[in-house]
N, C-alpha and C positions, 0 to 999 in steps of 0.2 A: 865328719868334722867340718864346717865351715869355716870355709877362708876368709881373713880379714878383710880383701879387697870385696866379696861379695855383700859384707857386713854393709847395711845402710841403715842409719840410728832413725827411731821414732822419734820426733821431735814436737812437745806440743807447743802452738801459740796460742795464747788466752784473746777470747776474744770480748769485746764491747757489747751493753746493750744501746743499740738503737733506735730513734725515734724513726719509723716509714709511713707518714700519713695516717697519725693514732694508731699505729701500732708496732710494737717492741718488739726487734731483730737482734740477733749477733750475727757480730761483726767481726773482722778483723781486714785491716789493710791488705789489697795484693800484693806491695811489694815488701812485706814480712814474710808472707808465704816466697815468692820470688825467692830471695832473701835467704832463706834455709836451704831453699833448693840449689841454689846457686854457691851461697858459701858454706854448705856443711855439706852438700848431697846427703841429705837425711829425705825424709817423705815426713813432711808436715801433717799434723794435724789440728786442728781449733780444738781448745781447749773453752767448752760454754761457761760461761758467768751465773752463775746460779744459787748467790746471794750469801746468806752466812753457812760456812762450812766448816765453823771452827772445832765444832767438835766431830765431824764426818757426815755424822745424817745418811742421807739418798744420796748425797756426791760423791762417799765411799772414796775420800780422798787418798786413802794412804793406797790401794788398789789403783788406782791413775797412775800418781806417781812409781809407783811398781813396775810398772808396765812403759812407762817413757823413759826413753833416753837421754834428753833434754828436754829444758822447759826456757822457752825465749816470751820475758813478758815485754810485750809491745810498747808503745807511745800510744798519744789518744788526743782530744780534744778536753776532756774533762779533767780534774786535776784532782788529787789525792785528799779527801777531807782533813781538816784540822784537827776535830778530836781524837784521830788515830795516834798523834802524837803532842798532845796535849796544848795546841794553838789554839789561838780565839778563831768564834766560827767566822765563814768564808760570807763574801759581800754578797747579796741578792742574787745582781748579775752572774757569778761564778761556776762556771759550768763543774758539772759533776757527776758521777756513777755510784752510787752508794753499794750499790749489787757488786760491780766492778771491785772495789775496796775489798769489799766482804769473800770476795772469792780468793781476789792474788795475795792478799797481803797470808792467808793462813798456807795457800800454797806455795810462798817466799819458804815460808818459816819453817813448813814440812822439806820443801827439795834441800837448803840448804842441810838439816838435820840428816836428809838420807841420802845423802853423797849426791843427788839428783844434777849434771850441769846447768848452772842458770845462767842467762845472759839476760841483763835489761835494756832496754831501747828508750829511754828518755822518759817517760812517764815510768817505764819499767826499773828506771836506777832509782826513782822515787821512794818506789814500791818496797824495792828492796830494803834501804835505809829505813824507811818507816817500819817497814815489817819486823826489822832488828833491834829498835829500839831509835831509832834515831829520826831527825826530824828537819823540815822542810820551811826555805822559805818561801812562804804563797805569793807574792807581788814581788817578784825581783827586779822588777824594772825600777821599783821607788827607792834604792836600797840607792846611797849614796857611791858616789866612782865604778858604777856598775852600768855599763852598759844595757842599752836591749837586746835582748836574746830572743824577743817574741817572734813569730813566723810572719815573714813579709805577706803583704797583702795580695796575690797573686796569683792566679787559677793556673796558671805556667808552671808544672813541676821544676822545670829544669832550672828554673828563676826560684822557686821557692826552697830547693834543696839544694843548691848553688852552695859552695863553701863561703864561707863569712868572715870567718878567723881562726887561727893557728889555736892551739895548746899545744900545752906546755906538756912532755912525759915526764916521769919523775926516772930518775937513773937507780938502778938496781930491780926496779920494780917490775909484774907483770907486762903491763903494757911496752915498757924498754925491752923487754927479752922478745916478745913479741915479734915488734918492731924489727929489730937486730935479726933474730932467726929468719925473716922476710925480705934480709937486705935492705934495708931502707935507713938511710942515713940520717943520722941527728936525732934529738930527741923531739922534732917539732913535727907537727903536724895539723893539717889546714881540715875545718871542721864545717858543717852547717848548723844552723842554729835555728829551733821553732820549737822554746818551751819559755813560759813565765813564770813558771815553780823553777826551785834549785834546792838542793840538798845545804843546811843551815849546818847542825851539832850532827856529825858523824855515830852512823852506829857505833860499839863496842866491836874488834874484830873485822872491823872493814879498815882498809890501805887507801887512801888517797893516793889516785895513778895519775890523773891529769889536770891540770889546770887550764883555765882560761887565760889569757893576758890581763883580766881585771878581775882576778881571784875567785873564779866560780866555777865551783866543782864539777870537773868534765867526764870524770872514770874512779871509775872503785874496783876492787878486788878483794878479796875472803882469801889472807894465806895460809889461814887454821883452820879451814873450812873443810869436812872429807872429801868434797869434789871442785871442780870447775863452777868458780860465781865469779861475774863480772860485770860492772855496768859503762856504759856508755849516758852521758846527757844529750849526743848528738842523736841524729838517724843513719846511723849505718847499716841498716839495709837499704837506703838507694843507693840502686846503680851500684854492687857490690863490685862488680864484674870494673869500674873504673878508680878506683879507691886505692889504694895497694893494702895501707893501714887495715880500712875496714874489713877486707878480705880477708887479710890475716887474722885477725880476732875471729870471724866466722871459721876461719879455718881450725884456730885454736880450742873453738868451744864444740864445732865437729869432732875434731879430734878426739876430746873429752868424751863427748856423746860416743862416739865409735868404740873407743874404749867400753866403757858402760856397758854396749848392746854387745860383744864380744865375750865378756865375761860372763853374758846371761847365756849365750851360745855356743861357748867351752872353747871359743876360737881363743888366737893370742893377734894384740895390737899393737907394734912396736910404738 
């Protein structure tokens, strides 16, 4: 029998294609990877980008998710196309992943359905929503009484993921229990900010858990959902290790994942 302390969950993060000198890499951030390691003790792995998987194909998605114990969909530079949920298409300029899309959004839709724990990272709370049915708004900086949320202009990590502004938790909610089981007092908490998209019409089934001070959806959560979903509109994988908040949520959806990979290996996870 395996003991639950030795249990350490597969964790996938999905990764980016990118552009290296004419030619197309995956990617993902080190400090996503950092990130799991650090706030779930799981063992990451990249989860590749590999275009439309909607019905399985060669990606043999339902076999992936089988097989992880969580799936953490990242942040990015490109942002979520419009006709995923029915918006006018995006400006020239408008950075974008089409591949990207075609992969998370069907493996949003699969983890939720098979208990899979999900967490999103800011492009990744996107995902989710859109994946559900719900839908985004693309230029939020032009949206009236709304602040900019875009990432400062700054090759300085510590300047560019610098907290920015508070939200707001919602009382009763995931992120309050959270919160509270962590010790951390009040329902506020101080966030960074480096996204232009924001979550507009809420999926079906998703909770609004936090807010911004100028009404922009910062955290969602799945209470009917068979497993652990959650997103985030910040980055909270930096610097997990100095966050309290963020830690616990990593620790929350560890947990989950812990769970998950215990059941596959007949252990028990209080």
């Amino acid at each position: 029998m395996v003991g639950p302390d030795t249990i350490r969950p597969l964790i996938g993060v999905n990764a980016d294609i990118r552009d290296g000198h004419g030619m197309d890499f995956l990617a993902s951030g080190l400090k996503y990877v950092t990130g799991v390691m650090e706030g779930t003790d799981g063992i990451p792995v990249l989860v590749p980008t590999l275009g439309d998987v909607e019905n399985g194909g060669d990606y043999h998605i339902d076999e992936l998710i089988d097989r992880l114990d969580g799936l953490v969909l990242t942040g990015g530079r490109s942002n979520v196309e419009p006709h995923h949920y029915g918006g006018e298409p995006f400006r020239p300029d408008t950075l974008r992943d089409p591949m990207r899309d075609s992969t998370t959004l069907p493996l949003a839709r699969k983890a939720v359905a098979k208990g899979l724990p999900l967490f999103g990272i800011c492009r990744g709370i996107q995902e989710i929503n859109v994946a559900l049915g719900g839908s985004l708004h693309p230029y939020l900086w032009e949206l009236d009484g709304v602040n900019d949320h875009r990432m400062p202009q700054t090759d300085v990590a510590s300047i560019r993921f610098a907290p920015r502004h508070p939200v707001h938790l919602f009382e009763g909610g995931l992120f309050a229990e959270i919160a509270a089981a962590a010790g951390i007092d009040g329902l506020e908490v101080m966030v960074n900010s480096l996204h232009g998209q924001s979550i507009d019409r809420v999926a079906d089934g998703l909770q609004v858990e936090a807010l911004s001070d100028d009404g922009v959806i910062e955290g969602i959560s799945m209470p009917g959902a068979p497993g652990f979903v959650a997103g985030v509109q910040w980055h909270a994988e930096y610097r997990v290790d100095i966050n309290p908040f963020n830690r616990a949520v990593f620790k929350a959806f560890g947990h989950a994942a812990r769970r998950r990979a215990a059941a596959r290996a007949g252990a028990d996870v209080a």
